[in-house]
C-alpha positions as CSV (number, residue, x, y, z in Angstrom):
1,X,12.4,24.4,-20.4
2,X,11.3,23.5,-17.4
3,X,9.0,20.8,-18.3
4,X,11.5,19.6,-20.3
5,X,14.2,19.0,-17.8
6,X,11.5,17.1,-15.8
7,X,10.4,14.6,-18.6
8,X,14.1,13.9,-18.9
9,X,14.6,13.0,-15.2
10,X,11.6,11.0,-15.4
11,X,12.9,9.1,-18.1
12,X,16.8,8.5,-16.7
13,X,15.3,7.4,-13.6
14,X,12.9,5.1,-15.2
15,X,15.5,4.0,-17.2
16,X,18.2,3.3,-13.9
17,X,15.6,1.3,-12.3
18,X,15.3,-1.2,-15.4
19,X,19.1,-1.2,-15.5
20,X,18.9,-1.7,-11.9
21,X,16.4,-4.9,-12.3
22,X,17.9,-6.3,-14.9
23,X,21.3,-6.4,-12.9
24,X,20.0,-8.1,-9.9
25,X,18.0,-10.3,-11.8
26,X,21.3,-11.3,-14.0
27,X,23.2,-12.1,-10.6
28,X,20.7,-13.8,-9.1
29,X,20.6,-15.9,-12.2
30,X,24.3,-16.7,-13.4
31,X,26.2,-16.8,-9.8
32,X,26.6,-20.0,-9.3
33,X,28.7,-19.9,-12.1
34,X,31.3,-18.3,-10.3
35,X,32.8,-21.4,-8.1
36,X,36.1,-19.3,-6.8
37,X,39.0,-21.9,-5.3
38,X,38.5,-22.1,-2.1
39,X,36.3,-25.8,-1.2
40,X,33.4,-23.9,0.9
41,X,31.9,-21.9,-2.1
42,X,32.2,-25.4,-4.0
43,X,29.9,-26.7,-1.3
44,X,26.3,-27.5,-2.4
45,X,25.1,-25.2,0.7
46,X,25.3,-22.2,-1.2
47,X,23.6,-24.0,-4.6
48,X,20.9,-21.8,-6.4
49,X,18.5,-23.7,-8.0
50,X,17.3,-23.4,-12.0
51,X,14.5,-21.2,-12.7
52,X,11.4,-23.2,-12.3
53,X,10.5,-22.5,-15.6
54,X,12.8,-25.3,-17.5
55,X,12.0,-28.3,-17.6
56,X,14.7,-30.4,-15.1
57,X,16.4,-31.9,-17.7
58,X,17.3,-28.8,-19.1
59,X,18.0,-27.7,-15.9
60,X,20.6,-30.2,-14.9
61,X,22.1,-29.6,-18.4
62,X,22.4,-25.7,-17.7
63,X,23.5,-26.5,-14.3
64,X,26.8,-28.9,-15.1
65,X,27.0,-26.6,-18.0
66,X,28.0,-23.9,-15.9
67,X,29.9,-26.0,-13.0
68,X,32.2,-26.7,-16.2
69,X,33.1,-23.2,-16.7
70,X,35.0,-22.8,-12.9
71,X,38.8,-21.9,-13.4
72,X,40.0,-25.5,-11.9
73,X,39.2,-26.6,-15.6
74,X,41.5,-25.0,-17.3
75,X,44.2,-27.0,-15.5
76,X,42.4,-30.2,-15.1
77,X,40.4,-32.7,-17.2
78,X,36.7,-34.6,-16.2
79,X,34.4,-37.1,-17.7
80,X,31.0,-37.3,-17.0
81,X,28.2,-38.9,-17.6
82,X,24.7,-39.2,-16.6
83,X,22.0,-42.1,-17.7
84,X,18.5,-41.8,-16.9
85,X,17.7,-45.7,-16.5
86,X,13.7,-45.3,-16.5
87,X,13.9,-43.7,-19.8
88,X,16.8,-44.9,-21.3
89,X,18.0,-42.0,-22.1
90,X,21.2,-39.8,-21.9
91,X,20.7,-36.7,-19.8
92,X,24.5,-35.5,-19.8
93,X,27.9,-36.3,-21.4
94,X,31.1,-34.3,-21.2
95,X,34.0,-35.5,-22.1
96,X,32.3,-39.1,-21.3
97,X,34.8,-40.6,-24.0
98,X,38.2,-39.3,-22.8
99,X,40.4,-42.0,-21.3
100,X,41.3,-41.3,-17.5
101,X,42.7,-43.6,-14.7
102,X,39.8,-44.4,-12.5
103,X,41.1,-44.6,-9.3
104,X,39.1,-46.6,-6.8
105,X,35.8,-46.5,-9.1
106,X,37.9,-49.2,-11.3
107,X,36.2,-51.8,-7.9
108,X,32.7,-50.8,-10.0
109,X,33.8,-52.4,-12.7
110,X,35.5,-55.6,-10.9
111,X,32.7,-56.1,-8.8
112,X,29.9,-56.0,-11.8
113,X,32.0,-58.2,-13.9
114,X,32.7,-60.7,-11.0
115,X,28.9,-60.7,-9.5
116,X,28.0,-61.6,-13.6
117,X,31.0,-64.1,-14.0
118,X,30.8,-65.7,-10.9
119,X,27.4,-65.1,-9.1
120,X,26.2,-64.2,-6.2
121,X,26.7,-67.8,-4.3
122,X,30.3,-68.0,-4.9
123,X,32.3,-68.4,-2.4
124,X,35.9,-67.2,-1.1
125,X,37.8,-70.4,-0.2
126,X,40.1,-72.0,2.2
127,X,40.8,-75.7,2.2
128,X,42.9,-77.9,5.0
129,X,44.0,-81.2,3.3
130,X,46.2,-84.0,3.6
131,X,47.6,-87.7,2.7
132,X,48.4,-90.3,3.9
133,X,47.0,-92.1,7.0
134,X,46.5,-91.6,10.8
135,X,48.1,-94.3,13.1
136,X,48.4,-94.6,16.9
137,X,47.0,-90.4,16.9
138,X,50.3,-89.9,14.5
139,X,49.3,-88.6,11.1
140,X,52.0,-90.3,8.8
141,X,51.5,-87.8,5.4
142,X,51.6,-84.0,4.5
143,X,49.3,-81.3,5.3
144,X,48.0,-78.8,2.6
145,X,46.4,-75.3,3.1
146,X,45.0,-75.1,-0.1
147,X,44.6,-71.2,-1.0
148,X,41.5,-69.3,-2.8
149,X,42.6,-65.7,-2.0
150,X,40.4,-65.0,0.5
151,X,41.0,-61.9,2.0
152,X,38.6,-62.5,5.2
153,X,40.6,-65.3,6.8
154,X,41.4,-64.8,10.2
155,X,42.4,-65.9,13.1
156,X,38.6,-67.7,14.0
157,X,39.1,-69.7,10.7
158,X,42.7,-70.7,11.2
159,X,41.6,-72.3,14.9
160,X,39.4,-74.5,13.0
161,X,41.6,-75.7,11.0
162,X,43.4,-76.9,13.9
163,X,40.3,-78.0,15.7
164,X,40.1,-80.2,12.3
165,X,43.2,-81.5,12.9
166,X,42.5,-82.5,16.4
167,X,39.3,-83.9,15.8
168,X,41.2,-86.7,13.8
169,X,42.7,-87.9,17.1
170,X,46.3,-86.4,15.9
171,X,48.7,-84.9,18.5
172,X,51.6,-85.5,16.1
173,X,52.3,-84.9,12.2
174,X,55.4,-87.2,10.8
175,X,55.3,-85.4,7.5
176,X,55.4,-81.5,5.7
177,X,53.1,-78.8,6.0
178,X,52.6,-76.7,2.9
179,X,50.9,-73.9,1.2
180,X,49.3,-74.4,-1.8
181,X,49.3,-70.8,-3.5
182,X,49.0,-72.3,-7.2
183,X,45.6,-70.3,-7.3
184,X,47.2,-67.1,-8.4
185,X,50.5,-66.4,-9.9
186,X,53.7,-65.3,-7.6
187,X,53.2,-61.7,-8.2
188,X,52.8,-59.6,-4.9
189,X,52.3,-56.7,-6.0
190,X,50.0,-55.6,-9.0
191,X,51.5,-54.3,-12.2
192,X,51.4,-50.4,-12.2
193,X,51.4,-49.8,-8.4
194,X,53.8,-47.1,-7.0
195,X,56.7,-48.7,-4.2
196,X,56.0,-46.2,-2.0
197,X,52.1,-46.7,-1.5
198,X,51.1,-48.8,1.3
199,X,50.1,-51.9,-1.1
200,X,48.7,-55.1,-0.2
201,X,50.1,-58.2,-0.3
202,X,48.7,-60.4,-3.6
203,X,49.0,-63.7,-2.4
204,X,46.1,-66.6,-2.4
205,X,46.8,-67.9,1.0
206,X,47.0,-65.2,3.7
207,X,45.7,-64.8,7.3
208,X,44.6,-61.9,8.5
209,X,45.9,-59.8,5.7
210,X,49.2,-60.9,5.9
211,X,51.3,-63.6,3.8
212,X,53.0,-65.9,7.2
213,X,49.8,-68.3,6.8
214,X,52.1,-71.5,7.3
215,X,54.0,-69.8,10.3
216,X,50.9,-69.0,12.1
217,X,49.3,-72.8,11.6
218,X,52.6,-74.3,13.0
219,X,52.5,-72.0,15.7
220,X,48.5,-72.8,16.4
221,X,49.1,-76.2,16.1
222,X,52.1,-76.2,18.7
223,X,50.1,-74.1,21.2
224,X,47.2,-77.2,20.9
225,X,49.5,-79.2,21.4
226,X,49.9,-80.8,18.1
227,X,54.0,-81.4,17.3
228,X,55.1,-81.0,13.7
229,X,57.9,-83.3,12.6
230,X,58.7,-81.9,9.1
231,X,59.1,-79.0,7.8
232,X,57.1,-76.4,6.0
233,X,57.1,-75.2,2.2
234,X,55.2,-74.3,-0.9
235,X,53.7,-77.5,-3.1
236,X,50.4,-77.6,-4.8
237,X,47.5,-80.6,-3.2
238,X,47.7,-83.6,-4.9
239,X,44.5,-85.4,-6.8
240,X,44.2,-87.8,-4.0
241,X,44.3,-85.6,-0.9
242,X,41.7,-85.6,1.9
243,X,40.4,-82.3,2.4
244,X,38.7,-82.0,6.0
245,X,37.9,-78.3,6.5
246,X,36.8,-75.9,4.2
247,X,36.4,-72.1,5.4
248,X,34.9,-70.0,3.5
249,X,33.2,-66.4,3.0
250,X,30.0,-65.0,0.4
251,X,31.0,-62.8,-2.6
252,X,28.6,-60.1,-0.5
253,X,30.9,-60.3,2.4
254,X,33.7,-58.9,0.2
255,X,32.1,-56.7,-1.8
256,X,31.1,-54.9,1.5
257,X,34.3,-54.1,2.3
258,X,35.6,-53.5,-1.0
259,X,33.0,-50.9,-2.0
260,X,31.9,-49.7,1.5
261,X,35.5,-49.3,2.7
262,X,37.7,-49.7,-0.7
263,X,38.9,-51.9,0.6
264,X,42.6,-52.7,-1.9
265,X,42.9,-56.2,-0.7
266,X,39.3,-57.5,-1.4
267,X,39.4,-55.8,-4.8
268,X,42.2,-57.7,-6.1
269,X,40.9,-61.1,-4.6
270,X,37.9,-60.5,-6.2
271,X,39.8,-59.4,-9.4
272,X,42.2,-62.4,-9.4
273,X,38.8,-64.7,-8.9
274,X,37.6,-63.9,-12.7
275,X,40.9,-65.4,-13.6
276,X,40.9,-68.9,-11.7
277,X,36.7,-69.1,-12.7
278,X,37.7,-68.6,-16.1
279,X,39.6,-72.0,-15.6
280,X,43.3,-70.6,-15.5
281,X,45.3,-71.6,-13.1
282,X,47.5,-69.9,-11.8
283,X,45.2,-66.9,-12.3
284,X,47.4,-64.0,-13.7
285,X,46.1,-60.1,-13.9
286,X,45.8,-60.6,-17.8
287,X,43.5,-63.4,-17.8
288,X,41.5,-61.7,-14.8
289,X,41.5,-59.0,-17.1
290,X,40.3,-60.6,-20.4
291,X,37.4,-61.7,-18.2
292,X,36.1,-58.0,-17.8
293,X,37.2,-57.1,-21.2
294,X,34.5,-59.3,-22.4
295,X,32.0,-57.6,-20.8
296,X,33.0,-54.6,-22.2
297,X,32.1,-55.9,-25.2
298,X,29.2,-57.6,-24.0
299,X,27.8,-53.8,-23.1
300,X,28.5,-52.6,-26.6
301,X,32.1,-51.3,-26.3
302,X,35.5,-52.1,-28.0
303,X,37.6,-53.5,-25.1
304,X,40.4,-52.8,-27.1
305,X,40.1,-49.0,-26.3
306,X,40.7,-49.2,-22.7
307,X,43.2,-50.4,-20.5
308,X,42.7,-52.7,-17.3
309,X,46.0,-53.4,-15.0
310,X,43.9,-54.4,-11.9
311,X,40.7,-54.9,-9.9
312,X,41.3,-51.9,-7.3
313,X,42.3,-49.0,-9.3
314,X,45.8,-48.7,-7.4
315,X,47.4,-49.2,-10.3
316,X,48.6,-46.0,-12.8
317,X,48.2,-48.0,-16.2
318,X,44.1,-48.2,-16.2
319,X,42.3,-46.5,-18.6
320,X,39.0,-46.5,-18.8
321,X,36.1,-43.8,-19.4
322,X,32.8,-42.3,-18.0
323,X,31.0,-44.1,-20.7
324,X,32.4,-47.3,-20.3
325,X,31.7,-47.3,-16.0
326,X,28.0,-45.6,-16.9
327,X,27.5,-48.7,-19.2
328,X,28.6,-51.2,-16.5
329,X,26.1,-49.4,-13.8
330,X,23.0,-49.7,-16.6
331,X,24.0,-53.3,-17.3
332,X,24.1,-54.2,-13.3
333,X,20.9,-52.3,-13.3
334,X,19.3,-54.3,-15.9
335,X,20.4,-57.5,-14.4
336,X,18.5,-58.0,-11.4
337,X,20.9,-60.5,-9.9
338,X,23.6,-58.3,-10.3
339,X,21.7,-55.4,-9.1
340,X,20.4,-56.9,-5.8
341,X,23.9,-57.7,-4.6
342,X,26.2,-54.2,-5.8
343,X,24.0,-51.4,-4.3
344,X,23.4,-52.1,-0.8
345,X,27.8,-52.8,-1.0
346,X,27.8,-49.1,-2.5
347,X,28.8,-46.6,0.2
348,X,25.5,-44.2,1.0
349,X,25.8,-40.3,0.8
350,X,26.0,-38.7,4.7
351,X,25.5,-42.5,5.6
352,X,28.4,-45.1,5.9
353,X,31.2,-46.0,4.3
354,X,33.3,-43.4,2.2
355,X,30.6,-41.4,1.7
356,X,30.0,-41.2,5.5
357,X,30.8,-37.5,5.7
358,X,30.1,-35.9,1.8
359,X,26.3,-34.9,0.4
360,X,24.1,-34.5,3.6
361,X,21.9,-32.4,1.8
362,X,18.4,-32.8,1.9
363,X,18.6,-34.2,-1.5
364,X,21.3,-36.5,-1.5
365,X,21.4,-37.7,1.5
366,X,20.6,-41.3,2.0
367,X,19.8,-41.3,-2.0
368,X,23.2,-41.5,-4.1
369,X,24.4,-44.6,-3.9
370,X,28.2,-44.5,-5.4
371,X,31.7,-45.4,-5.4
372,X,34.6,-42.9,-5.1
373,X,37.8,-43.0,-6.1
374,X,41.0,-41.0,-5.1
375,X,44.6,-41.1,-5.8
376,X,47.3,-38.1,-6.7
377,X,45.4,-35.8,-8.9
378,X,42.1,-37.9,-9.4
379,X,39.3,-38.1,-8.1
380,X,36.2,-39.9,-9.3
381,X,32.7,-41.1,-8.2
382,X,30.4,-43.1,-9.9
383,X,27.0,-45.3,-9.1
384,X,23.4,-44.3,-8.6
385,X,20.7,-41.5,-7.5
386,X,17.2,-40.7,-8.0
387,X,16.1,-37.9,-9.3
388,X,13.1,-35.7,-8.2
389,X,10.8,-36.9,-10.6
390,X,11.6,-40.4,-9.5
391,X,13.9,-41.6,-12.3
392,X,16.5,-43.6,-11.3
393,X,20.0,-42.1,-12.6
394,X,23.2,-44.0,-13.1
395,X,26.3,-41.8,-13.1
396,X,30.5,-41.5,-13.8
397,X,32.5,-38.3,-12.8
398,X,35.8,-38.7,-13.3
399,X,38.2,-36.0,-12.3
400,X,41.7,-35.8,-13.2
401,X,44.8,-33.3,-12.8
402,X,43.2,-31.8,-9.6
403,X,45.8,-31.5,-7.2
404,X,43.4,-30.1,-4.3
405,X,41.0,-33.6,-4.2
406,X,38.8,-31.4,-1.7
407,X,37.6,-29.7,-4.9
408,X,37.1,-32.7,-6.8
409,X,35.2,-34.3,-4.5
410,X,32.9,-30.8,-3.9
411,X,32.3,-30.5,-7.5
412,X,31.2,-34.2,-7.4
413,X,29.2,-33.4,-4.7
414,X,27.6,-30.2,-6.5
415,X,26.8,-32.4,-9.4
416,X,25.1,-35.1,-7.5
417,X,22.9,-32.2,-5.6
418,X,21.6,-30.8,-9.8
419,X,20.7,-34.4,-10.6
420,X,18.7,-35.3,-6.9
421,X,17.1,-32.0,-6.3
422,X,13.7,-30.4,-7.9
């Protein structure tokens, strides 16, 4: 009896301490799948790697596959997609087809489809013309400030105009002064945009972001001591005007600020550019529009399925998809002039621009390359990484219904830690 009662303890214990194992090894294997609300547990501090045993590709998939199964998804939507470029390959798609408004990742789109449209010498124009003829240092004619929505036109540029001016000999103008905004149409304000948003002003002919361009060259022209005898207005150049300055800026100036600093403004102007080069004038959002829808068709997708209402991403019609923004990145990728001017404008991870402060992990740090994108209940991210085997990844995450954007953006920066680290 005896010996009994101690072959059966032996065996209970024995059989607690694989019980025991087989717990510990089940947490230490599925608790990152437990992502509770708060941001820091969404942090990628506290990321467990896959068991080295699986290949990484299965790893990643495993990985998002659980980052999918946190409790903010049952309230909320996301698209993602993930495009291994040096083998042409899919690694991951979830929900990569569902329409969602982009937010600020829409400029990813705008500037791929305005670096292929217009090329990377264009310029951002403003011109200074006139008629008629100079006489005893009176210039007997009209001026024309001749807009090309350049959204980098300051104060620098404006004195030169006037220096222009002066360098003619004129002290007096015996005519009008007039802006020529013909570029772009007379909407202000981009279709879908909320009124209470701090929205920029649309218009071709501005000086240092704001629309008093005609104002400010009287009043520079009065300080050098140049009188105006006319008024001011609105006309568009005619054939036979003089230009005599020309300021401009490079299409890698503004996508700096757009994509480093999403920046609204520069978006737009880059937006409303597709328009004019497409040889409409005034350039509306439609015809700016039909210029990217092309290229959506160009990369092997119906343009007809999505929805574009602007170049910034302000605006709450846009609908577009994971799919469609990962199919924009490969494209840029596979174009070399395309390439070599969007990602050094992407902001860096734990770098500069919006992704100053997010992914300063050893991993991602100074290797994702990627736009983000926030307003009320989205936020999105998309653009580039390499991966630990040294494949070169193009990505879109596109959150939506997430009211606390601090967990979008973690979960973002969770996914972009699977995909860089070993």
């Amino acid at each position: 009896m005896k010996l009994f009662n101690l072959r059966y303890i032996y065996t209970l214990a024995i059989l607690l301490l694989s019980m025991s194992v087989a717990s510990a090894q089940s947490v230490a294997e599925y608790d990152d799948e437990q992502m509770p609300d708060t941001v820091d547990s969404l942090g990628v501090d506290t990321f467990e790697v896959a068991p080295k045993a699986l290949p990484w590709d299965q790893a990643v998939r495993r990985h998002l596959d659980h980052l999918l199964e946190h409790d903010m998804f049952k309230t909320s939507q996301v698209g993602i997609m993930v495009y291994d470029l040096d083998a042409d390959s899919t690694i991951y798609a979830h929900g990569e087809r569902q329409l969602l408004r982009p937010a600020s990742t829409m400029k990813v789109l705008t500037a791929i489809a305005a670096i292929d449209k217009l090329g990377g010498s264009y310029r951002f124009q403003t011109e200074l013309c006139y008629t008629g003829k100079v006489d005893n240092n009176t210039l007997h004619g009209n001026v024309y400030c001749v807009g090309g929505f350049d959204p980098r036109f300051n104060i620098d540029d404006m004195r030169a105009f006037v220096e222009g001016i002066r360098k003619m000999g004129v002290d007096t103008i015996r005519g009008n002064i007039y802006a020529d905004k013909t570029m772009k149409d007379a909407d202000t304000l981009g279709s879908g945009w909320c009124w209470d948003d701090d929205n920029p002003v649309l218009s071709p002919l501005l000086i240092s972001r704001k629309n008093v361009f005609v104002e400010r060259f009287v009043r520079e022209l009065q300080e050098a001591g140049i009188v105006l005898d006319g008024n001011i207005g609105e006309a568009r150049r005619p054939e036979d005007a003089f230009c005599i300055v020309s300021r401009f800026h490079s299409i890698d100036q503004i996508l700096m600020k757009m994509l480093k600093e999403s920046d609204n403004l520069y978006a737009e102007s880059m937006f409303y550019q597709l328009g004019a080069a497409a040889g409409h004038q005034p350039s509306t959002a439609k015809n700016s529009a039909a210029v990217i829808g092309r290229l959506i068709r160009k990369v092997g997708l119906d343009p007809r399925r999505y929805n574009i209402a602007d170049g910034s991403g302000l605006s709450l019609y846009n609908y577009v998809s994971a799919e469609l923004e990962v199919r924009f990145l490969r494209y840029a990728f596979q174009n070399n002039n395309i390439y070599l001017h969007l990602h050094p404008a992407l902001p860096t991870a734990g770098e500069d621009g919006t992704l100053r402060s997010r992914q300063r992990g050893t991993f991602t740090q100074g290797n994702v390359y990627a736009k983000t994108g926030t307003l009320k209940g989205i936020s999105s991210l998309a653009g580039y990484c390499t991966a630990a085997n040294g494949h070169r990844l193009a990505f879109a995450i596109i959150n939506q219904g997430v009211m606390n954007r601090a967990n979008g953006r973690a979960f973002q920066d969770r996914v972009c830690t699977v995909l860089c680290q070993p």
